[in-house]
C-alpha positions in Angstrom: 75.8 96.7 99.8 76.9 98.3 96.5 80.7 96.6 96.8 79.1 92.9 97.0 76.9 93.4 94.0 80.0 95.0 91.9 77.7 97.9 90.9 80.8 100.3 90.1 79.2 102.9 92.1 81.4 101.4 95.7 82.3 104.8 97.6 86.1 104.5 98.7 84.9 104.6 102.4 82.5 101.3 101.8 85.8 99.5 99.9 88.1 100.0 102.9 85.2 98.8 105.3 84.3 96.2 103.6 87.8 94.8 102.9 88.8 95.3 106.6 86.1 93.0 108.1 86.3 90.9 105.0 90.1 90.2 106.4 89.4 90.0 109.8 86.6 87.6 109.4 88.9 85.3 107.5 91.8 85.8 110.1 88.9 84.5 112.9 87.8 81.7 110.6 91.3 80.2 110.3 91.5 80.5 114.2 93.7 82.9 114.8 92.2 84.9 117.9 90.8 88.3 118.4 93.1 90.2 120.4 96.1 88.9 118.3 94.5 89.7 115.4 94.3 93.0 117.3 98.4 93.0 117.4 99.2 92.3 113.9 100.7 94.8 111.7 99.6 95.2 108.1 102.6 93.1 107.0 102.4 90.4 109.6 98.1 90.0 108.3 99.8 89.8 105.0 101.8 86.9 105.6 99.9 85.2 107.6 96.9 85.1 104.6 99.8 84.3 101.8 101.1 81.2 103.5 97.3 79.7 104.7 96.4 80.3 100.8 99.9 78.5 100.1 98.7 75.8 102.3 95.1 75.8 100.6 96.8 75.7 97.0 98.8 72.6 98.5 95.7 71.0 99.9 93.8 71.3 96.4 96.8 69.9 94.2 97.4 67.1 96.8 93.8 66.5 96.3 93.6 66.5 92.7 96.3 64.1 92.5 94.8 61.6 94.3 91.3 62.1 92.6 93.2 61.7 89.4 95.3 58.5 90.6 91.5 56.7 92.0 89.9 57.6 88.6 92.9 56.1 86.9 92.6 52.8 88.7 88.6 52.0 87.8 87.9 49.4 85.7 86.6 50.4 82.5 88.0 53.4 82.0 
């Protein structure tokens, strides 16, 4: 598949494919089932992806805090 290698040669048609079952794939892997995913509009998918990548971003930075508190409380360092 031309658009997963990044070859610059990706026909429009392959793009759009590849983008829509890219999205729909993450919408089932985040649990959100078929045949809702099946009643979203464009916008709804939208919002739905920004605020579970909000919530990712949050996870991360919550995360790095506390690895950065731990590493701050070993002897030694």
């Amino acid at each position: 598949m031309a658009f997963m290698r990044k070859t610059g040669d990706t026909a429009p048609q392959e793009a759009l494919i590849y983008t829509y079952w890219a999205t729909i794939l993450h919408l089932l892997k985040i649990g959100i089932a078929w045949e809702a995913i099946n009643n979203f509009t464009e916008n709804e998918i939208n919002i739905i992806i920004g605020v579970q990548q909000a919530i990712d971003q949050k996870e991360a930075d919550d995360n790095a805090r506390q690895m950065a508190r731990s590493n701050m409380k070993l002897p030694g360092m």
